[in-house]
N, C-alpha and C positions, 0 to 999 in steps of 0.2 A: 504494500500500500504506500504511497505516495501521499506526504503529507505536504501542505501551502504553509509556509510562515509569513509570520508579518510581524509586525512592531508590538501588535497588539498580545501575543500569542509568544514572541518568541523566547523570551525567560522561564515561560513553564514548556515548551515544547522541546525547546534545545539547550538551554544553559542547565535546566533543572531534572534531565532527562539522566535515566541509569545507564542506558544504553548509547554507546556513541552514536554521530548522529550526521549525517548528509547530508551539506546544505548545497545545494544548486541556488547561485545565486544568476540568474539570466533576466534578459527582457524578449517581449512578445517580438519584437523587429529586427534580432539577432540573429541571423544564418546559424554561425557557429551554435550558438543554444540550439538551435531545432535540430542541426545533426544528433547530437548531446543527449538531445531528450529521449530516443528510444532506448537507448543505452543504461538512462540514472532509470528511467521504467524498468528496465528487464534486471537493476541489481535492487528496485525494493520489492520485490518479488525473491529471487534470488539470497539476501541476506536477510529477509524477512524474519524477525524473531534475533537476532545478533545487532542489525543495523539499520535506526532508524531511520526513512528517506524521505525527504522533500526536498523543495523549490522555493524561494524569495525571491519575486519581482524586484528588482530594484527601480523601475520606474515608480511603484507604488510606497516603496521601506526604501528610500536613499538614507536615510538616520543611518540604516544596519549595513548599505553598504559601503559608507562613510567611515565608519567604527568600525569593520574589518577591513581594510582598505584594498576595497574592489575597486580596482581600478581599469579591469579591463575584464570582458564576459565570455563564454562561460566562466565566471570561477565557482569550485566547488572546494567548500573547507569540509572537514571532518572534525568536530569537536569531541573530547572527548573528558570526561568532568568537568561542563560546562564552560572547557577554550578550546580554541582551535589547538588542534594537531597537524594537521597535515592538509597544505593547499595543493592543489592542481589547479592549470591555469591553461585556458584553450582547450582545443579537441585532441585528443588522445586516443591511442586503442583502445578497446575494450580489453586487452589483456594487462597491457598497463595499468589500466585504470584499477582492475578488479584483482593488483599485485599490491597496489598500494592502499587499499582499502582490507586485503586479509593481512597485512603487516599490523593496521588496525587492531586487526581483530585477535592476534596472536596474544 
């Protein structure tokens, strides 16, 4: 499952959270994000139950992507007792991506 964060939501869904946590931070008119997106779909299925997944619009939450300094989209942190751990930045394989996400999880 694939969760939405926002400003309003995100200290109890990801700072407050047991489980490390996926944030895709993208916007709606991003190429790069729309490759991306089938991809962070098919790892919260995938690590479902291990690793929490969603998305942050940053057109809508710039506050949050200010405060993690996204500066350039896709980026995707992985927090993990409510701080980042681990950024990826741009498109990536999928094997990549899901090498650095079970290093996470070890």
């Amino acid at each position: 499952m694939e969760y939405k964060f926002t400003m309003a939501n995100f200290e109890e869904e990801v700072l407050n959270e047991e489980l490390p946590v996926l944030v895709d931070f993208y916007a709606d008119w991003c190429g790069p994000c729309k490759v991306m997106a089938p991809v962070v779909e098919q790892f919260a299925e995938e690590f479902e139950g291990r690793l929490k997944v969603g998305k942050c619009n940053i057109d809508n939450n710039m506050a949050l992507a200010q405060k993690y300094r996204v500066l350039s989209i896709p980026t995707f942190i992985i927090f993990k007792d409510g701080k980042p751990s681990t950024t990826i930045i741009g498109t990536v394989s999928m094997d990549e991506f899901r090498e650095k996400i079970e290093q996470e999880l070890e």
